[in-house]
C-alpha positions in Angstrom: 0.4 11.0 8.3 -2.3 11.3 5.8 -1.8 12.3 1.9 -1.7 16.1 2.2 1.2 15.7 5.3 2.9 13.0 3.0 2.7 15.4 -0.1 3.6 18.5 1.9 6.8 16.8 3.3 8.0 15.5 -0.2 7.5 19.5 -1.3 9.8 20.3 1.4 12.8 17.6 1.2 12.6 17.4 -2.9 12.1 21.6 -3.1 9.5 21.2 -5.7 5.9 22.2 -5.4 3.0 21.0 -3.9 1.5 20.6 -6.9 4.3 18.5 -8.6 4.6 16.7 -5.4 1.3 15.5 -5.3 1.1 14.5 -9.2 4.5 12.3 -8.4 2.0 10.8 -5.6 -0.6 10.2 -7.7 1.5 8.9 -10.2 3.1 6.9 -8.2 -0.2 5.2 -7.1 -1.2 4.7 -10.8 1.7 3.2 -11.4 1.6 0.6 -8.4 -2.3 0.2 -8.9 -1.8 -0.3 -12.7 1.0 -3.4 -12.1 -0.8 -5.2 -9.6 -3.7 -5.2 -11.6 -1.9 -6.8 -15.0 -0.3 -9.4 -12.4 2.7 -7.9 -11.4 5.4 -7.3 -8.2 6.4 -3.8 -7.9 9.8 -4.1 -5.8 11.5 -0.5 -4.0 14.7 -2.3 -3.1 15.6 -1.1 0.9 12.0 -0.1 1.1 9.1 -3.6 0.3 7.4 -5.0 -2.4 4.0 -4.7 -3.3 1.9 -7.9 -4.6 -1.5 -9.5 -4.8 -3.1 -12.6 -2.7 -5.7 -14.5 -4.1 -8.4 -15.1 -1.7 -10.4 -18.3 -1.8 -14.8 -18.1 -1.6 -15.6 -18.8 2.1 -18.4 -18.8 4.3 -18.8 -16.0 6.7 -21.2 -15.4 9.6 -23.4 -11.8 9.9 -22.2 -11.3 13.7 -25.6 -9.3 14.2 -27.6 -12.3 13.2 -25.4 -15.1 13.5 -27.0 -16.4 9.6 -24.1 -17.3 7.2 -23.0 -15.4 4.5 -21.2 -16.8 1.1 -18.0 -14.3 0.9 -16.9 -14.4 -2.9 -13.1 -14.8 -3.8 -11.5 -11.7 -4.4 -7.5 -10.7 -5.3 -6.1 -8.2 -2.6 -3.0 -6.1 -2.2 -0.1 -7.2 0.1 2.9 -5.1 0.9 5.9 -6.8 2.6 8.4 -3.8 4.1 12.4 -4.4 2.9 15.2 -5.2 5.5 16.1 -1.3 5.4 12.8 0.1 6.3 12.0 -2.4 8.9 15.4 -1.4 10.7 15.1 2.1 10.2 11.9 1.7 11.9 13.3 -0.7 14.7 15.6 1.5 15.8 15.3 3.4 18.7 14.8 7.0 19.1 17.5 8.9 21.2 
């Protein structure tokens, strides 16, 4: 499912626009992209939590050339799914 799918579905189950659909997505991304920046865990209870990871400077090979490379530290996004989504998911189809 890619954004227009995702927005298109919200339309239908929320009976709102397209439009207003996707400016809750994109909201909702600012929102999320605009805690983990200031530091921040953004928890949706039944659904994960999204946090950062500090990654440490390494060294790195170019697998073309085999030379090593000095990869500079960098903070990343994590997301870690809740106990309700990972069973909703686990369960089997019938």
């Amino acid at each position: 499912m890619n954004k227009s799918q995702l927005i298109e579905a919200i339309a239908d189950k929320a009976d709102i626009s397209k439009v207003k659909a996707g400016d809750a997505i994109d909201a909702f991304i600012g929102a999320v992209t605009h805690a983990l920046k200031g530091g921040d865990v953004v928890t949706l209870i039944g659904f994960g939590s999204f946090s950062t990871a500090k990654r440490a400077a390494r060294v790195g090979r170019n697998p073309k050339t085999g030379k090593e490379i000095k990869i500079a530290a960098t903070t990343t996004p994590k997301f870690k799914a809740g106990k309700a989504l990972k069973e909703a998911v686990s369960k089997k189809k019938k």
